[in-house]
Backbone as JSON, one array per atom type, in Angstrom:
{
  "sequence": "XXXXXXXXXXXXXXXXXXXXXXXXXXXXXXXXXXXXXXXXXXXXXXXXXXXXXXXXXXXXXXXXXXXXXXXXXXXXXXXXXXXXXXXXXXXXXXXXXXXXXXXXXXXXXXXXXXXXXXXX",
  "N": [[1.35, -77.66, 274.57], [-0.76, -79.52, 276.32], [-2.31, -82.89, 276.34], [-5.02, -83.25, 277.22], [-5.97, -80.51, 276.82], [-4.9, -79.99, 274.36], [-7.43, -81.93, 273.31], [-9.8, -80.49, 274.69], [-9.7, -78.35, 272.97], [-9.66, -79.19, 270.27], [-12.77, -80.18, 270.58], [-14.1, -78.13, 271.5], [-13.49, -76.56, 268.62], [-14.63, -78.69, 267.01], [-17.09, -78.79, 267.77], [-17.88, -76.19, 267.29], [-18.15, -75.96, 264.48], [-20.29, -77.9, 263.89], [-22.2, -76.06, 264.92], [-22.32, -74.53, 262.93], [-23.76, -72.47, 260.16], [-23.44, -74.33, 258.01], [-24.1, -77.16, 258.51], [-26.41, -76.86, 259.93], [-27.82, -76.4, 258.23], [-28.39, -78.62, 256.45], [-29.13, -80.01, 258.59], [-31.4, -79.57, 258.07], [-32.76, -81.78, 256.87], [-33.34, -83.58, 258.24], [-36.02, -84.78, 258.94], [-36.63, -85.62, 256.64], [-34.9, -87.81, 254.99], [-34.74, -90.65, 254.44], [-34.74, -93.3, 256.41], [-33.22, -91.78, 258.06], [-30.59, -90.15, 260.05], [-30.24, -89.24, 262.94], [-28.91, -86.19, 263.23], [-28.46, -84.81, 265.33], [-29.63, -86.21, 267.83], [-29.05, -87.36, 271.01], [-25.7, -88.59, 271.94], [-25.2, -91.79, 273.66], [-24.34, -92.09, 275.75], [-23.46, -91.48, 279.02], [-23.84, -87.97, 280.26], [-22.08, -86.73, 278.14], [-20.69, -84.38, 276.48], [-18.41, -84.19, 274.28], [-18.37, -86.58, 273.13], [-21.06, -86.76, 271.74], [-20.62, -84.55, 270.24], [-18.54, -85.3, 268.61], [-19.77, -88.04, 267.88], [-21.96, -87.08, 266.3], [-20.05, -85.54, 264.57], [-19.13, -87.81, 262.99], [-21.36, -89.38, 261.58], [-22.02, -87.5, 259.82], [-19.5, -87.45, 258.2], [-19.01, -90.3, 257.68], [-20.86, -90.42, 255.11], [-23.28, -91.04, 254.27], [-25.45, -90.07, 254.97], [-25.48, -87.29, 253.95], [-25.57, -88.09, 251.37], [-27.9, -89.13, 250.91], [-29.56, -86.6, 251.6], [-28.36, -84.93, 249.32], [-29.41, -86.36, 247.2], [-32.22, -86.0, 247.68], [-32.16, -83.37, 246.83], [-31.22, -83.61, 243.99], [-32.95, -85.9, 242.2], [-32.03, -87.46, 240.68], [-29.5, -89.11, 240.01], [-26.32, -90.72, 238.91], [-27.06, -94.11, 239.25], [-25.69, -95.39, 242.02], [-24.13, -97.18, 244.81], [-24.85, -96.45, 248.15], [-22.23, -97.57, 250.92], [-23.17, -98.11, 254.32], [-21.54, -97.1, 256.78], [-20.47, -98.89, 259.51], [-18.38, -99.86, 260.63], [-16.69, -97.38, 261.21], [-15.1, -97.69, 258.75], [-12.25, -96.82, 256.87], [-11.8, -97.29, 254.36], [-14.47, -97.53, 253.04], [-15.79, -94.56, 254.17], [-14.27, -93.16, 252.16], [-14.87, -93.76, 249.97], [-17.9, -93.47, 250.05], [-17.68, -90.5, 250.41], [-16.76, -90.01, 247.68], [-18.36, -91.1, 246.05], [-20.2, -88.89, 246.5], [-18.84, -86.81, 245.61], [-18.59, -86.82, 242.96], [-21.01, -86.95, 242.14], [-22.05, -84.29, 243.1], [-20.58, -82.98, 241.48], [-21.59, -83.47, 238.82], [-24.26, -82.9, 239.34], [-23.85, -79.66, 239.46], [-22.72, -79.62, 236.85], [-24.6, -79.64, 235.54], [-26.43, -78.15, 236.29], [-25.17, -75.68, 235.78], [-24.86, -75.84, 232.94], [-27.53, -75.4, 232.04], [-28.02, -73.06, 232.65], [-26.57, -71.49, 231.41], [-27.8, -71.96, 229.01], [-29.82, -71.08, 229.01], [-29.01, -68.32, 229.27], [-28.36, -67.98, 226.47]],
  "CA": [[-0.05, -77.88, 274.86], [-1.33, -80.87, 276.83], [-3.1, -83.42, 275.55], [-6.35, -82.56, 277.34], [-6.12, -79.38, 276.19], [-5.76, -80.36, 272.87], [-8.49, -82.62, 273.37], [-10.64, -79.93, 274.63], [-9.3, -77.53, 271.81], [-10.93, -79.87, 268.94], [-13.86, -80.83, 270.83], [-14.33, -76.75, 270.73], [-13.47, -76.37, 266.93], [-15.86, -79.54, 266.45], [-18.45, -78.05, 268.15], [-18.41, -74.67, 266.5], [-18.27, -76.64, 262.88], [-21.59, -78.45, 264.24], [-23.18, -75.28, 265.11], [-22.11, -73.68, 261.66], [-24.55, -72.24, 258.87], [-24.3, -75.47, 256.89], [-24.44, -78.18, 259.06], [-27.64, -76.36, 260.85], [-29.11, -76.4, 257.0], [-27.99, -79.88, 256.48], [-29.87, -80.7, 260.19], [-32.94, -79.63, 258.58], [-33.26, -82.43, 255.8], [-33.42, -84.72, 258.65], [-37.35, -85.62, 258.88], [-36.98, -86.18, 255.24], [-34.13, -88.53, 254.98], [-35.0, -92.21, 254.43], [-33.6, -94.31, 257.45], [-32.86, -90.84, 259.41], [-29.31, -89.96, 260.8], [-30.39, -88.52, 264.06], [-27.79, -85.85, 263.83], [-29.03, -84.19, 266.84], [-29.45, -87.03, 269.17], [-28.14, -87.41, 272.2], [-25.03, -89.75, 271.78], [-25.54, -93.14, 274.68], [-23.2, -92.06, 277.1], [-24.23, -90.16, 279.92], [-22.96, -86.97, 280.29], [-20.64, -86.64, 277.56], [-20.63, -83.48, 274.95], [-17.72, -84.32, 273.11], [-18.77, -87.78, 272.24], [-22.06, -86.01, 271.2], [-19.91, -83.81, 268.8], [-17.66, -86.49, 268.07], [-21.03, -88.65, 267.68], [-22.68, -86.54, 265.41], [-19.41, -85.47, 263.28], [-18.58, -89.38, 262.35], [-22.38, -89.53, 261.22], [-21.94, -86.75, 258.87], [-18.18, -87.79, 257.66], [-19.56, -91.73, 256.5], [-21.14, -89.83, 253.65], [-24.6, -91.72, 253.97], [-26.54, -89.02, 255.17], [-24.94, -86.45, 253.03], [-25.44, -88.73, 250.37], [-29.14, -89.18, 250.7], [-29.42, -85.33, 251.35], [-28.2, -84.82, 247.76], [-30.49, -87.4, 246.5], [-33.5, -84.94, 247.71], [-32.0, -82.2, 246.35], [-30.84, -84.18, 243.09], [-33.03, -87.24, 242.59], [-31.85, -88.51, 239.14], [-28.31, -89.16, 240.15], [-26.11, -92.08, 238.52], [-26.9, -95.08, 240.32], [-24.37, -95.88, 243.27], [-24.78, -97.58, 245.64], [-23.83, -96.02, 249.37], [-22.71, -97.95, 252.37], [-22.91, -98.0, 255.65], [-19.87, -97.28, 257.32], [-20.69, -99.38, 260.39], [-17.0, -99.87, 261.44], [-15.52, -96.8, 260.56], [-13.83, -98.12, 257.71], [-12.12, -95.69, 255.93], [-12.29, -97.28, 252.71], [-16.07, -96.93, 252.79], [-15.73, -93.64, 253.98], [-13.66, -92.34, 250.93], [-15.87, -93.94, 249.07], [-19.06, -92.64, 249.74], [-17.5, -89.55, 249.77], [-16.1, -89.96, 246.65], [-19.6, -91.02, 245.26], [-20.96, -87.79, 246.76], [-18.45, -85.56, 245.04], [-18.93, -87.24, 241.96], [-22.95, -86.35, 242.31], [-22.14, -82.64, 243.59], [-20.01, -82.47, 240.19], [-22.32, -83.67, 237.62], [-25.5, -81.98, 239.44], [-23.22, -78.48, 239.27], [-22.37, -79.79, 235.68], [-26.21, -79.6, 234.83], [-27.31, -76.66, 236.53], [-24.04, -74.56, 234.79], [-24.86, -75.68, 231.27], [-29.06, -75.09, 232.41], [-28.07, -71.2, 233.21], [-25.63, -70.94, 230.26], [-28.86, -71.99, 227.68], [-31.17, -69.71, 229.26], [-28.5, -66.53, 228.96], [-27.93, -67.37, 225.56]],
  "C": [[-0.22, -79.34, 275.31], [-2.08, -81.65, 276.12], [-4.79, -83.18, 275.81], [-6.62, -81.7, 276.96], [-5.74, -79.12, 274.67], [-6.95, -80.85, 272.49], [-9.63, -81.51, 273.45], [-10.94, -78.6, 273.12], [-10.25, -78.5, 270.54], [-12.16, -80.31, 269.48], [-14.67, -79.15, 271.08], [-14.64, -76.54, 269.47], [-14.58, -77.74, 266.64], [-17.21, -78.79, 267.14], [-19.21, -76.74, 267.36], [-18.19, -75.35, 264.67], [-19.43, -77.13, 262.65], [-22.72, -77.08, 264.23], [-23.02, -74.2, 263.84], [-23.96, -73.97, 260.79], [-25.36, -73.64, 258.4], [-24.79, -76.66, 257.36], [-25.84, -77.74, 259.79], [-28.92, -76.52, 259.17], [-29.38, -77.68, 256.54], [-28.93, -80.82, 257.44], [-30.99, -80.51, 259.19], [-33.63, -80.21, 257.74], [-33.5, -83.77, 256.76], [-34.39, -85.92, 258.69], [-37.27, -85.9, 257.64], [-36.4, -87.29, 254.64], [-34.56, -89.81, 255.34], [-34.37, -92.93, 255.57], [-33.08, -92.99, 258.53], [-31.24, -91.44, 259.45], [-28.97, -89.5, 262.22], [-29.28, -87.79, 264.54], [-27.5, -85.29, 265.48], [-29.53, -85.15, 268.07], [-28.53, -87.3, 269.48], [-27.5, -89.21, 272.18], [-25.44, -90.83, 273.63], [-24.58, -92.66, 275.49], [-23.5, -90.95, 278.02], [-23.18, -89.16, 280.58], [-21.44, -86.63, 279.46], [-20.57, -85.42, 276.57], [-19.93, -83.71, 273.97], [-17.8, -85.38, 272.74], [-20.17, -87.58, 271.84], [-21.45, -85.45, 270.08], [-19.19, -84.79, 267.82], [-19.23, -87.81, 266.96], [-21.37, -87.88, 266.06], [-21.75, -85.99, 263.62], [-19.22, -86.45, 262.55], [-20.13, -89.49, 261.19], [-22.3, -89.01, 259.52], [-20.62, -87.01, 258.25], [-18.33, -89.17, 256.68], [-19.88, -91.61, 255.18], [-22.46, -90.77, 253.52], [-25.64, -90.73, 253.69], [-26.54, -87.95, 254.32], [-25.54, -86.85, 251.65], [-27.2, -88.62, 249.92], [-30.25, -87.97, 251.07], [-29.64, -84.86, 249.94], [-29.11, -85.66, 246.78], [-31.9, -86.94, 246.79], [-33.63, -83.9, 246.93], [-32.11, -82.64, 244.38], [-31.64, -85.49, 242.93], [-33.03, -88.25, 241.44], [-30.13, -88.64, 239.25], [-27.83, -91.0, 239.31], [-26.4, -93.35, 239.5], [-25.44, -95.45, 240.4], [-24.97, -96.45, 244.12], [-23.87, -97.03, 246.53], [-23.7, -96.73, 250.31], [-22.95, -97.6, 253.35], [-22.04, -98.32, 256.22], [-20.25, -97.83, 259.04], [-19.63, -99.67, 261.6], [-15.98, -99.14, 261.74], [-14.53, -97.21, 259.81], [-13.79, -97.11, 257.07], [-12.34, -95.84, 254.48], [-13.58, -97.08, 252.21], [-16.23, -95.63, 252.81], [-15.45, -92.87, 252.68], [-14.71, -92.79, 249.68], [-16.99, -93.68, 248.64], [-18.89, -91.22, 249.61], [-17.11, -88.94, 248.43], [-17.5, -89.96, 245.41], [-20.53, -89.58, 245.74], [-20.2, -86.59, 246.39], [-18.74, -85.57, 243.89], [-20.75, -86.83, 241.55], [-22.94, -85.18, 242.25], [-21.88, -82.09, 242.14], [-20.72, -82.38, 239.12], [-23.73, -82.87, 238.07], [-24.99, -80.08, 239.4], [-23.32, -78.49, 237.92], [-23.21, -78.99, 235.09], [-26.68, -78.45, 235.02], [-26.75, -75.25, 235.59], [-24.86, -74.56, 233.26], [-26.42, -75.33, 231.46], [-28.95, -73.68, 232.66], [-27.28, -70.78, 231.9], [-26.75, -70.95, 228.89], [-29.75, -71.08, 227.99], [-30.47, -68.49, 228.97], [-27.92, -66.35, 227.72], [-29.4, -66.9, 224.94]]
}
């Protein structure tokens, strides 16, 4: 396989990951989201789709938006603080993701033992 045609091959599979279920349920916390993520705007480069996809997956990968998503859904979470991955640094990355699994876990925690007192 070529490299363009790898290239186009994940800029496919990113696309159809974008237009999935969750990321479309995900899109629709956008007006609510403090500071906005504009997943759905149109990346600065004219005429480009896959730096649109590309665009929009990095957004959602930083773990900001995600982050302050879960903080709608959840809004008594431990304080963390999240950055802004401004440079793609990965260590930020892992990090806010790391603080947003850590959130997912303990708000699962709560809801489990909250369904387990009601069915006894």
């Amino acid at each position: 396989m070529s490299e363009v045609e790898m290239e186009d091959r994940f800029v496919e599979v990113l696309e159809e990951f974008l237009a999935s279920a969750l990321v479309a349920w995900v899109r629709t916390f956008e007006p609510l989201v403090e500071g906005g993520c504009e997943l759905s705007a149109p990346y600065l480069e004219v005429n480009s789709n896959s730096h649109d996809a590309l665009g929009q997956y990095l957004q959602l990968l930083d773990g900001v938006f995600l982050n302050r998503v879960l903080r709608l859904i959840d809004p008594n979470p431990k304080a963390e603080r999240v950055y802004r991955n401004e440079r793609s640094d990965e260590v930020l990355r892992v990090q806010n993701l790391s603080i947003l699994t850590r959130h997912l876990r303990q708000y699962y925690q709560v809801c489990e033992s909250e369904r387990e007192s009601v069915s006894l």
